[in-house]
C-alpha positions as a Python dict, from the first residue, in 0.01 Angstrom:
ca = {
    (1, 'X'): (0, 0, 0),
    (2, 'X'): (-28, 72, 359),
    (3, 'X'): (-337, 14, 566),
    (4, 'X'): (-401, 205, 896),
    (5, 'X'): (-670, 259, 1113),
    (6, 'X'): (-848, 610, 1141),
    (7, 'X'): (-831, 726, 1476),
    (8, 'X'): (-1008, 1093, 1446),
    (9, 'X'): (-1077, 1368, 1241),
    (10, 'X'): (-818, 1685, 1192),
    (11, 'X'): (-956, 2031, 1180),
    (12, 'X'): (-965, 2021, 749),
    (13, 'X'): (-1229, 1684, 781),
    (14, 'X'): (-898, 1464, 701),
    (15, 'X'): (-874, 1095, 848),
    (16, 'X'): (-590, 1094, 1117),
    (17, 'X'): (-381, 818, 1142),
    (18, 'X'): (-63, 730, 1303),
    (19, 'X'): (195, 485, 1076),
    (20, 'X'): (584, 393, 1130),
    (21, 'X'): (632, 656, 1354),
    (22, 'X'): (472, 972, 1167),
    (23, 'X'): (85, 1096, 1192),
    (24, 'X'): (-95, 1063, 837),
    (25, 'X'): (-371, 1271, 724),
    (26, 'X'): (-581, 1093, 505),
    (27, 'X'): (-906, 1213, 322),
    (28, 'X'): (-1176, 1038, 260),
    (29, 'X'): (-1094, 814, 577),
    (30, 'X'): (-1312, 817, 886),
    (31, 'X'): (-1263, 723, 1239),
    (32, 'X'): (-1283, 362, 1335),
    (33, 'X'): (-1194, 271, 943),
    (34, 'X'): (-919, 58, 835),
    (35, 'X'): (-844, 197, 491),
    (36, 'X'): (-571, 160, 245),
    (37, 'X'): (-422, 460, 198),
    (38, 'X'): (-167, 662, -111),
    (39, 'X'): (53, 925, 20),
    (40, 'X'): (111, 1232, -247),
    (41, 'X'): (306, 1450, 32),
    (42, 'X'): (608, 1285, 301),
    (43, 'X'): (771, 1491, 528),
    (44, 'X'): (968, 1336, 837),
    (45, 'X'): (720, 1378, 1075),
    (46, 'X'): (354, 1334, 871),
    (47, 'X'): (235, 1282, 555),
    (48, 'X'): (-82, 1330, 316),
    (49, 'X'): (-295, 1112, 162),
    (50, 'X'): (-594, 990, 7),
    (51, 'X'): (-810, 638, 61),
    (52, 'X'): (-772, 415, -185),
    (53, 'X'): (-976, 91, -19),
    (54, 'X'): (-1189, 143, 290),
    (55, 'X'): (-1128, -236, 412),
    (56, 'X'): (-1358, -168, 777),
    (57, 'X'): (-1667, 77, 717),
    (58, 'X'): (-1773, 310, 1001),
    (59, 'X'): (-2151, 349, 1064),
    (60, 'X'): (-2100, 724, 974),
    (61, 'X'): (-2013, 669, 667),
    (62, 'X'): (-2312, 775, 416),
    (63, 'X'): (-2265, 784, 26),
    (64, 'X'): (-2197, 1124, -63),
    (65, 'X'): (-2507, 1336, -275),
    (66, 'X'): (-2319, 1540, -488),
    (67, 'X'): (-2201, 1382, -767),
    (68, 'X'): (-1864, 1557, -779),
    (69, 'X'): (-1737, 1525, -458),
    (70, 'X'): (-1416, 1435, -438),
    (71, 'X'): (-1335, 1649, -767),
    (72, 'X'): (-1507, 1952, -639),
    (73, 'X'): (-1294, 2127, -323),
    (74, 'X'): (-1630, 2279, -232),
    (75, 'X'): (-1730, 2043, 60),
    (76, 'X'): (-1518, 1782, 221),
    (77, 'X'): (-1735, 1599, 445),
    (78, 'X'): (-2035, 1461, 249),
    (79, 'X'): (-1954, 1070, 315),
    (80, 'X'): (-1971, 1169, 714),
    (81, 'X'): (-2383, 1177, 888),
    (82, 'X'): (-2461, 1499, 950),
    (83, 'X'): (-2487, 1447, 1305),
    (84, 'X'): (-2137, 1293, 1306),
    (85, 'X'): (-1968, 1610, 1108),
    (86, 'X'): (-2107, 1825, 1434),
    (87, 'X'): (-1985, 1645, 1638),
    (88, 'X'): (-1662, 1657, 1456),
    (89, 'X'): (-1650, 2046, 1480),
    (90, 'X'): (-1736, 2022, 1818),
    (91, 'X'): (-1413, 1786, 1912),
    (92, 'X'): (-1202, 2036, 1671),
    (93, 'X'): (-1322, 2317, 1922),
    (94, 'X'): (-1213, 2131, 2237),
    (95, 'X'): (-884, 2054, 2087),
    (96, 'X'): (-776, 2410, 1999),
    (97, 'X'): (-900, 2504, 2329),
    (98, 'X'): (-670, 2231, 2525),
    (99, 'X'): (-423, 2282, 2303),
    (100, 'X'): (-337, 2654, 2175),
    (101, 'X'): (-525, 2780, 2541),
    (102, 'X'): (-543, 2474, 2801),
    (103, 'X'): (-845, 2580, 2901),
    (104, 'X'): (-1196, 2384, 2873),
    (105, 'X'): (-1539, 2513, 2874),
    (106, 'X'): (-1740, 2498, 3200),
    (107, 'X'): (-2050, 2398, 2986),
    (108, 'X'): (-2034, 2230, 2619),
    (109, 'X'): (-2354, 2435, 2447),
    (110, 'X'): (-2590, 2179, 2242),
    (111, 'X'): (-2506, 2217, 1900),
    (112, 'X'): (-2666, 2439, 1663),
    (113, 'X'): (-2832, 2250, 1332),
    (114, 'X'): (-3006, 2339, 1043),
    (115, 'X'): (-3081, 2261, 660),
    (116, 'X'): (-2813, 2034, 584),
    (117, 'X'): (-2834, 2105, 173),
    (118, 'X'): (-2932, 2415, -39),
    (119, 'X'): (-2845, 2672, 218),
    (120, 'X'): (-2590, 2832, 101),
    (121, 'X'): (-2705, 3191, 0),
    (122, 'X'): (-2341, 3354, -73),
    (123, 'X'): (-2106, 3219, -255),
    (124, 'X'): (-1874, 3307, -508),
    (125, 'X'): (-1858, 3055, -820),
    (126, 'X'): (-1492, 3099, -1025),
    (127, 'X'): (-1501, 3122, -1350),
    (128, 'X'): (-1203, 3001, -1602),
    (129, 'X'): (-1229, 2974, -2055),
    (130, 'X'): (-1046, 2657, -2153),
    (131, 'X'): (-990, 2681, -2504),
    (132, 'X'): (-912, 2368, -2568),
    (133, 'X'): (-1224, 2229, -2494),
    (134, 'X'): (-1415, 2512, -2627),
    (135, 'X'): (-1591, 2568, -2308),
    (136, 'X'): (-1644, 2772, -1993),
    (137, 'X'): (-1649, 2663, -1640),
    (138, 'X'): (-1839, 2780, -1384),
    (139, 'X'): (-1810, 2681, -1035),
    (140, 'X'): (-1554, 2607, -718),
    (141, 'X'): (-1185, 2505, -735),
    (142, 'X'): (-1088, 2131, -753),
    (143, 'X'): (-938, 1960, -457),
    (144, 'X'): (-537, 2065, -409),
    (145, 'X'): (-587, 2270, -724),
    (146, 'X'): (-634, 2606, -907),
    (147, 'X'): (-810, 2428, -1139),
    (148, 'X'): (-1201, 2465, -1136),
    (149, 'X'): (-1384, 2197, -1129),
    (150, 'X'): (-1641, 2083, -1395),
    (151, 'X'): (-1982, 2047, -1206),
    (152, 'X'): (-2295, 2092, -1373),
    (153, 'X'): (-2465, 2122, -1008),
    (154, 'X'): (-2388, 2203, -633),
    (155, 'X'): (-2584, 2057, -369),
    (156, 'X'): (-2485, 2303, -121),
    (157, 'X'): (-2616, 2608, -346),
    (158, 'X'): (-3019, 2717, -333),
    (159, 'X'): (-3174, 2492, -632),
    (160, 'X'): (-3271, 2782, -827),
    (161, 'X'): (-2904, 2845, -860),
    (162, 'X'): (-2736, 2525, -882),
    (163, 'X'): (-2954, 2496, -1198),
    (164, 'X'): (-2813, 2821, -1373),
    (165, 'X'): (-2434, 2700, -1343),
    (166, 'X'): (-2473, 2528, -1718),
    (167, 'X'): (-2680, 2854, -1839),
    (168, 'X'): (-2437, 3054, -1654),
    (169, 'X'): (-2119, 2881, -1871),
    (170, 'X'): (-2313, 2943, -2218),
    (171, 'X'): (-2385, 3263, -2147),
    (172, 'X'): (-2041, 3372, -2088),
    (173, 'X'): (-1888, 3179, -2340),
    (174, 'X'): (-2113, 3375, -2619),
    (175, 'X'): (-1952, 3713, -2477),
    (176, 'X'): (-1735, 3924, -2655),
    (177, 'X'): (-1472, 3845, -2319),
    (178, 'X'): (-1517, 3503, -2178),
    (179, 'X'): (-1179, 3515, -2093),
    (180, 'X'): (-1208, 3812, -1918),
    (181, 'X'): (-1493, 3746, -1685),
    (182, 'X'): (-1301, 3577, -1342),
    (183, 'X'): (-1600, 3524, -1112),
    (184, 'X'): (-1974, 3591, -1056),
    (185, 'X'): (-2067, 3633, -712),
    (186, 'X'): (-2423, 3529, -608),
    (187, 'X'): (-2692, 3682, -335),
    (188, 'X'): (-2989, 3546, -258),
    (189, 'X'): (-3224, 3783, -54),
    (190, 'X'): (-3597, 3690, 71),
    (191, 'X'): (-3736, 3795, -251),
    (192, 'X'): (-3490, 3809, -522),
    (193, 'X'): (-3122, 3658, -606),
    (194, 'X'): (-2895, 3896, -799),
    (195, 'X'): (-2543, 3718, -989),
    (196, 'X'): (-2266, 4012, -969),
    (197, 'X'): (-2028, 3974, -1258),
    (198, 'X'): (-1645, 4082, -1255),
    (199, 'X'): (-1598, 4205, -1574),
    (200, 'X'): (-1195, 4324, -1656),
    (201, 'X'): (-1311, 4453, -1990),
    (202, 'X'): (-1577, 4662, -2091),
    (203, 'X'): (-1861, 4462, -2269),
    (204, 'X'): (-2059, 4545, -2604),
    (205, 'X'): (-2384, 4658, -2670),
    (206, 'X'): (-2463, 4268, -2777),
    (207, 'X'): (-2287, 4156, -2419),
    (208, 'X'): (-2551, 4345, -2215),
    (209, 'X'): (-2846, 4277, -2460),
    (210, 'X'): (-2731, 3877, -2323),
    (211, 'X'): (-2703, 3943, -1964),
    (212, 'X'): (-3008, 4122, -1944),
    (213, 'X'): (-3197, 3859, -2169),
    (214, 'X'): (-3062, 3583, -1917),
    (215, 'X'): (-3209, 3790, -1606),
    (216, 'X'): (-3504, 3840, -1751),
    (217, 'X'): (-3590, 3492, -1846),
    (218, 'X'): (-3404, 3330, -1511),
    (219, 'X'): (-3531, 3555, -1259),
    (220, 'X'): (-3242, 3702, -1121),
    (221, 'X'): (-3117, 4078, -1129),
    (222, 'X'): (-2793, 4109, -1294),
    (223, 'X'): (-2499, 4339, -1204),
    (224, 'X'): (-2125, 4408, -1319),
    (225, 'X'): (-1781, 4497, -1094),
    (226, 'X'): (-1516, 4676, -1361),
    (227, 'X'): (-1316, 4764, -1105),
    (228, 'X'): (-1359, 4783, -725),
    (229, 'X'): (-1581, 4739, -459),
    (230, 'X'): (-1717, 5078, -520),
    (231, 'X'): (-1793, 5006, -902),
    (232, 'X'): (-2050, 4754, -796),
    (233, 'X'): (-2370, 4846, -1026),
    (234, 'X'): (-2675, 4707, -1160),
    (235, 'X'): (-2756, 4667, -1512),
    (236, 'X'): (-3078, 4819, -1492),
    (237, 'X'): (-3172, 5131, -1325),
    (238, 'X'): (-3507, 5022, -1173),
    (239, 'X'): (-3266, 4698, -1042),
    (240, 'X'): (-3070, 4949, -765),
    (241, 'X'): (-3274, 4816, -532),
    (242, 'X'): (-3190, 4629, -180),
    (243, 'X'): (-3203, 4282, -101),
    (244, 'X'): (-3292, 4192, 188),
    (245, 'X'): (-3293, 3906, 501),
    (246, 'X'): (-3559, 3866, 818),
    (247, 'X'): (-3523, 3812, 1162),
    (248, 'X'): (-3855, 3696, 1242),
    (249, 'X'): (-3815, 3625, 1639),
    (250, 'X'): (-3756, 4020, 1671),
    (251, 'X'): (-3962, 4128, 1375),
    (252, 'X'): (-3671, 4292, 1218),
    (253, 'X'): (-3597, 4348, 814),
    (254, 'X'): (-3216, 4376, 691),
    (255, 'X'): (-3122, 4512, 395),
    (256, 'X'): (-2767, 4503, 231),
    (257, 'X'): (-2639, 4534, -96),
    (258, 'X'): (-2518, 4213, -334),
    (259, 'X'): (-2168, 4240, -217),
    (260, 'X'): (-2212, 4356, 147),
    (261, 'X'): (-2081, 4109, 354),
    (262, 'X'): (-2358, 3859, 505),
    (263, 'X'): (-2391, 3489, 645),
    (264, 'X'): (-2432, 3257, 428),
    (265, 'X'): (-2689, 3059, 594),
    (266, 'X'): (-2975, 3207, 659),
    (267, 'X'): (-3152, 2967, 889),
    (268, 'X'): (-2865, 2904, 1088),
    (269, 'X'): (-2815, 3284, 1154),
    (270, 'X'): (-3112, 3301, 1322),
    (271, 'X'): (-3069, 3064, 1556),
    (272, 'X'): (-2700, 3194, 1631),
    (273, 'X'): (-2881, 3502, 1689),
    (274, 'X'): (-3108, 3338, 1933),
    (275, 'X'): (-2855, 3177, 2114),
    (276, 'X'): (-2631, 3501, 2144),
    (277, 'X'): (-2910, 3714, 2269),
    (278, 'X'): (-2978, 3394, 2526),
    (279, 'X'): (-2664, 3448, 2641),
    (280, 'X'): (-2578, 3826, 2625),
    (281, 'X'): (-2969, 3874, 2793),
    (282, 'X'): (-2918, 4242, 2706),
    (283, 'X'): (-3190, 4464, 2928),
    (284, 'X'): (-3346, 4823, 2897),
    (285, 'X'): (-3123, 5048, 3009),
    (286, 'X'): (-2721, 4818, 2967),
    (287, 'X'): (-2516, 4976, 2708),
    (288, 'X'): (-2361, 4693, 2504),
    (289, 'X'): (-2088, 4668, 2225),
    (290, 'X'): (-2099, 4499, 1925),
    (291, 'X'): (-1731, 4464, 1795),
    (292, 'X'): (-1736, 4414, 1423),
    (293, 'X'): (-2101, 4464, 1347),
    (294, 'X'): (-2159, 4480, 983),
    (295, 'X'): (-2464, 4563, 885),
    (296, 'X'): (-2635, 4526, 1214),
    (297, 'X'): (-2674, 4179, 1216),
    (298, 'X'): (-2642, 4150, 1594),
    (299, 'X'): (-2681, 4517, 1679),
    (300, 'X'): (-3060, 4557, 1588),
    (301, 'X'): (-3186, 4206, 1778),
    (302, 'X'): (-2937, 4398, 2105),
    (303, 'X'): (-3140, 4706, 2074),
    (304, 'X'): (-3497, 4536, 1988),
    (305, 'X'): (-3468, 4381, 2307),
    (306, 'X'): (-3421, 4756, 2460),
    (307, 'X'): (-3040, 4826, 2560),
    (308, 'X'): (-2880, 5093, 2372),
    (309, 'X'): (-2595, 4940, 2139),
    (310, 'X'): (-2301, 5057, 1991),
    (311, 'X'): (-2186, 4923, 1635),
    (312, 'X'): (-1839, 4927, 1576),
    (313, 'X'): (-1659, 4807, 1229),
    (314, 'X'): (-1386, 4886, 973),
    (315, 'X'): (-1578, 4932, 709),
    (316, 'X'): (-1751, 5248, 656),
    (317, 'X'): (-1966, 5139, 410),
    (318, 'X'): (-2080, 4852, 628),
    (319, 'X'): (-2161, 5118, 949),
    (320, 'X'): (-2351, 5281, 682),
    (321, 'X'): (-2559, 5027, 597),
    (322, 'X'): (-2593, 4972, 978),
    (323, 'X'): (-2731, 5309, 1042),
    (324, 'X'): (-2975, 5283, 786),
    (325, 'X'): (-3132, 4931, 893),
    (326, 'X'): (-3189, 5084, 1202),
    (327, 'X'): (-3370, 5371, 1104),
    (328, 'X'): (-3581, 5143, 892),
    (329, 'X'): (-3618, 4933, 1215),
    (330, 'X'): (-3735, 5188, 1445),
    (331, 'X'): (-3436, 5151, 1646),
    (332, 'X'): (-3254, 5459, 1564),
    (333, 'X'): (-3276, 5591, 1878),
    (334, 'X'): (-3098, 5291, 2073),
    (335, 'X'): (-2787, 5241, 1814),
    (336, 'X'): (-2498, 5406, 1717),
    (337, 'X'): (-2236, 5321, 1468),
    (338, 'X'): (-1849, 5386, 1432),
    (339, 'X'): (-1612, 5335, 1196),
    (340, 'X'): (-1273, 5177, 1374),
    (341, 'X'): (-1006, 4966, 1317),
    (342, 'X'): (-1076, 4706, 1521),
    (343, 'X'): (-714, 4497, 1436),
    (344, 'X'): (-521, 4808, 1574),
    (345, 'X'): (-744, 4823, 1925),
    (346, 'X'): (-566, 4927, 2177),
    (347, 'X'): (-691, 5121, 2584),
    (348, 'X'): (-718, 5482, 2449),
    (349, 'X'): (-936, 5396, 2169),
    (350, 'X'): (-1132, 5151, 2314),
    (351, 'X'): (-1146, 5427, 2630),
    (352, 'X'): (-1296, 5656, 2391),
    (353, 'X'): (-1591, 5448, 2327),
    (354, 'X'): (-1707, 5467, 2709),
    (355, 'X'): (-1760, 5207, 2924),
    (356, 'X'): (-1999, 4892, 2836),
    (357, 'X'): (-2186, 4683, 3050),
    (358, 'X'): (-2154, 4354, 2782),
    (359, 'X'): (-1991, 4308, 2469),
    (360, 'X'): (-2047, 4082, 2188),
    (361, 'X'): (-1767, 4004, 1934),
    (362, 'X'): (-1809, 3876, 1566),
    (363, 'X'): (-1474, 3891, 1401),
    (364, 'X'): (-1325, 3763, 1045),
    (365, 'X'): (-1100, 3425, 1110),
    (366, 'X'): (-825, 3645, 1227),
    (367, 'X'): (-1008, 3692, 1555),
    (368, 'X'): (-983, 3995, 1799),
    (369, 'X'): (-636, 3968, 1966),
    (370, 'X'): (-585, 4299, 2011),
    (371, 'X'): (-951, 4435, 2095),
    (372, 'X'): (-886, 4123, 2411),
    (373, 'X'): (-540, 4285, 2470),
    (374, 'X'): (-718, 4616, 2516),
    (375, 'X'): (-993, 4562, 2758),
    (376, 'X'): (-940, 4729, 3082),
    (377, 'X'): (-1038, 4753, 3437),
    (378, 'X'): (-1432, 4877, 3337),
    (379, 'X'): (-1434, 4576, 3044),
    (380, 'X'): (-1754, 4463, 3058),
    (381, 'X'): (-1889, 4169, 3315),
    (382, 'X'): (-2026, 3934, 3030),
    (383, 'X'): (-1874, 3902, 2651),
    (384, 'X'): (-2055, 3663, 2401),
    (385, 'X'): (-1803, 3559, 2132),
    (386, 'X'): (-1883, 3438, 1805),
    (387, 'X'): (-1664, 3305, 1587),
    (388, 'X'): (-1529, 3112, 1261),
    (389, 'X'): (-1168, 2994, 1335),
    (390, 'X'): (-1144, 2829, 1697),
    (391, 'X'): (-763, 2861, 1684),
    (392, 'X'): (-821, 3266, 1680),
    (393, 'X'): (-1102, 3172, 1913),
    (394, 'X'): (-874, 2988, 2171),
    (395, 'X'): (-576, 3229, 2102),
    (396, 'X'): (-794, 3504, 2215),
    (397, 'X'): (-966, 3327, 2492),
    (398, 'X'): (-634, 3219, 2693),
    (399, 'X'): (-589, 3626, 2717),
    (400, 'X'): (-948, 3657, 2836),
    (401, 'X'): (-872, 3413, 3084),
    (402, 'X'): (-561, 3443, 3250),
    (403, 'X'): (-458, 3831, 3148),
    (404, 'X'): (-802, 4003, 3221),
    (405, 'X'): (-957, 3760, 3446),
    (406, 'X'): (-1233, 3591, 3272),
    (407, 'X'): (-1448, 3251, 3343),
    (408, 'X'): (-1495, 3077, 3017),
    (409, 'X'): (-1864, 2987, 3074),
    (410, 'X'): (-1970, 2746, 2802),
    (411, 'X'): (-1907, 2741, 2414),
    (412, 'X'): (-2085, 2531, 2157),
    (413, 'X'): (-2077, 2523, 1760),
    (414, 'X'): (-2281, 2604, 1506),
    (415, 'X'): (-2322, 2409, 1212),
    (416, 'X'): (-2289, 2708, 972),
    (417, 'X'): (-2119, 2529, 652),
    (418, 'X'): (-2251, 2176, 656),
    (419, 'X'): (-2071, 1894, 457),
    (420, 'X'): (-1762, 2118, 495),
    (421, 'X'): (-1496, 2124, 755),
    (422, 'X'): (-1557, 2537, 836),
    (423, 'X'): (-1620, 2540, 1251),
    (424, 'X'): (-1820, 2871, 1316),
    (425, 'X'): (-1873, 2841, 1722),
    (426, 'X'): (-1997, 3094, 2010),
    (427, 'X'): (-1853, 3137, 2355),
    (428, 'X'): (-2000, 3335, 2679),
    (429, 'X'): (-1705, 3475, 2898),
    (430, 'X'): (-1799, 3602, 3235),
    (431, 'X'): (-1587, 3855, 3497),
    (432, 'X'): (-1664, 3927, 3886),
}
C-alpha cells in the first residue's frame, strides 16, 4: 500500500495528500502524518481513501471518545485537539475566500469556543427495523452509507439523551409499526426536552399507552408528525406548551416550538450573539435588518440594545413566532416582522422595505446571493454576516466587494459543531 504524507485538512476534515501526480483525500489522516493509506474511489485527477497505518503521529492527534467513531458518520474529527479542529475551520475559511472570492479579511476574528461534548441540543436521530436481527436502530447514518449505525451512545448529544437511544430502540420495536416510524427528532429547551416522532401510520390505543409510559418515566414530553410540518402535536394536552432558550447578557427569554428551527448549540449561540452585536453596535434610534430572522434570535438582542429592527424570513410560521417573543420581551414596540422570500430578492422588494442603516444576515448554507445582488445605492454602511457554508459565504462576499463596494473588515469562526467538519463563521462588511 501507498504511504504519503498529510499535508492539510480539506473542508469535509479529510487528510490531503498529493501521490503520483493526483491529490488524495484521506480520512482519518492528519497533517504532518505519514500514513498508509487504501483508496475505495480513483478518478484521474484524485482519489479517496481511508488510513490504514499512521507510520508518523502528529501531536494533534488525540484518541477519539466515542466509541463508534469511525462507524458512526455523525462527527469526523474526534482524533484532532479541539484547538487544532478550529483552527482547521479557520484555514477552510481563508481558502474559500482566496479561492472562490480572492479576497482576504483585513482582520482574522479570535475564534469562538465552547463545550466541546454534550452540546448538541437538536438533532434528528434516524430510525431503521432490521428484521433480521430482530432489532431497531436508533441513531445517525454510517460513514459513506444509508445505513444507520448501531451506537448505543453519542457523545455529542446532552447525556440525558444519549442514554435514551437503547430505551428509545425497545420502545419502538414493541409498537404496532416499528417499521413505520423513520425518525424522532429531539429538542432540548432550558427546562424540558421533548422527542417528536414521525409516525407514517396511525398507532393503537396500546402504542400511545407506551409512548406516554416512556415520557412519563424518562422525563421528556412526547409528540407525533403523521404528516407535515403542520401536523406537529403533542401527546398530551397539558404538553402544548413552549420550550424555551435564554439570552442572559440581554435578559431575554425565547420560546419556539419542538420543530421550529433553532441552533443547536446553545452556549455557542450566545457568544455568536455577542460577537454580532460587537460588531453591528446597533444604537437608539438606527433602523437595522435582520435578513432571515427566525424566531428572533438576532432581532430581539438588535432591539434590546434600542434600534428599531426589522425581521424578515420565508417562513411565516417562523415571523410568527418572532412577533410573539417580542411581545413577551417587551420589545414589541422596536420590531417588526415580514414574511419574504429572501432567495428571490431583488431592488423593488428590497426597496419596499425602506432604507436601513445596518443589516445583519443569517442564511441556510445556500447563502444570500441574490439579497447581495439586490442592495442598492442606500444599502446600509455596515452588514454583519453570519454564516454556515464559507463557499456561499465567499461567493456572496466577492459581490459585496467588488459589485457594491464593500471593505471586508474581519471574519472569524465559530466553533458551532465541534468534532465535526461543519464551519459556521461571521463576517463584518463595511461601505463609505
Amino acid at each position: 500500500m501507498p504511504v504519503v504524507l498529510v499535508e492539510s485538512l480539506d473542508h469535509e476534515g479529510r487528510g490531503v495528500a498529493h501521490h503520483e501526480g493526483k491529490v488524495i483525500f484521506i480520512e482519518g489522516g492528519l497533517p504532518g502524518e505519514c500514513v498508509e493509506y487504501s483508496s475505495y474511489r480513483k478518478k484521474s485527477n484524485y482519489e479517496q481513501a481511508t488510513t490504514l497505518r499512521v507510520l508518523k503521529e502528529s501531536a494533534q492527534r488525540v484518541r477519539p471518545r466515542c466509541q463508534f467513531f469511525g462507524v458512526c458518520g455523525g462527527c469526523s474529527m474526534q482524533h484532532l485537539e479541539v484547538g487544532a479542529q478550529v483552527a482547521a475551520k479557520q484555514r477552510v475559511l481563508e481558502d474559500a475566500f482566496r479561492h472562490i472570492g480572492r479576497i482576504k479579511p483585513e482582520v482574522v476574528f479570535p475564534a469562538i469556543y465552547g463545550p466541546a461534548w454534550a452540546y448538541r441540543d437538536r438533532s434528528r436521530l434516524s430510525v431503521h427495523l432490521v428484521p433480521r436481527k430482530n432489532t431497531v436502530l436508533v441513531g445517525f447514518h454510517e460513514k459513506k452509507s444509508s445505513y444507520i449505525a448501531d451506537i448505543s451512545s453519542c457523545e455529542i448529544l446532552p447525556r440525558h439523551v444519549s442514554e435514551l437511544l437503547i430505551p428509545l430502540r425497545q420502545l419502538i420495536a414493541g409498537l404496532s409499526i416499528p417499521d413505520r416510524i423513520p425518525q424522532v427528532e429531539v429538542a432540548a429547551g432550558s427546562d424540558r426536552t421533548v422527542l417528536v416522532l414521525r409516525n407514517l401510520l396511525p398507532l393503537t390505543a396500546r402504542d400511545e399507552s407506551l409512548l406516554l409510559d416512556f415520557g412519563d418515566r424518562h422525563g421528556v414530553g412526547m409528540w407525533l408528525q403523521p404528516g407535515g410540518p403542520d401536523t406537529v402535536r403533542p401527546m398530551r394536552k397539558d404538553e402544548d406548551r413552549f420550550l424555551y432558550y435564554t439570552l442572559p447578557e440581554f435578559g431575554l427569554r425565547l420560546r419556539f416550538k419542538p420543530t421550529d428551527f433553532t441552533q443547536v448549540n446553545v452556549q455557542i449561540n450566545r457568544v455568536l450573539i455577542h460577537r454580532a452585536m460587537q460588531l453591528l453596535d446597533p444604537q437608539p434610534g438606527e433602523r437595522i435588518a435582520d435578513m432571515f430572522c427566525g424566531l428572533g434570535n438576532f432581532s430581539l438582542p438588535i432591539a434590546a440594545r434600542g434600534a428599531r429592527v426589522t425581521g424578515v424570513e420565508g417562513l411565516a410560521s417562523l415571523t410568527k413566532r418572532a412577533g410573539e417573543n417580542a411581545a413577551l420581551n417587551a420589545l414589541a414596540d422596536r420590531c417588526e416582522f415580514r414574511v419574504s422570500n429572501l432567495f428571490e430578492a431583488n431592488a423593488q422588494s428590497l426597496a419596499a422595505l425602506g432604507p436601513f442603516d445596518k443589516m445583519l444576515v443569517d442564511p441556510p448554507r445556500e447563502g444570500a446571493i441574490a439579497l447581495c445582488k439586490a442592495l442598492g445605492e442606500d444599502a446600509p454602511r455596515r452588514i454583519v454576516y453570519v454564516s454556515c457554508n464559507p463557499s456561499t459565504l465567499a461567493r456572496d462576499t466577492a459581490v459585496l466587494l467588488h459589485e457594491k463596494g464593500y471593505r471586508l473588515r474581519g471574519a472569524g469562526v465559530a466553533n458551532m459543531f465541534p468534532q465535526t467538519s461543519h464551519v459556521e463563521s461571521i463576517a463584518l462588511f463595511e461601505r463609505s
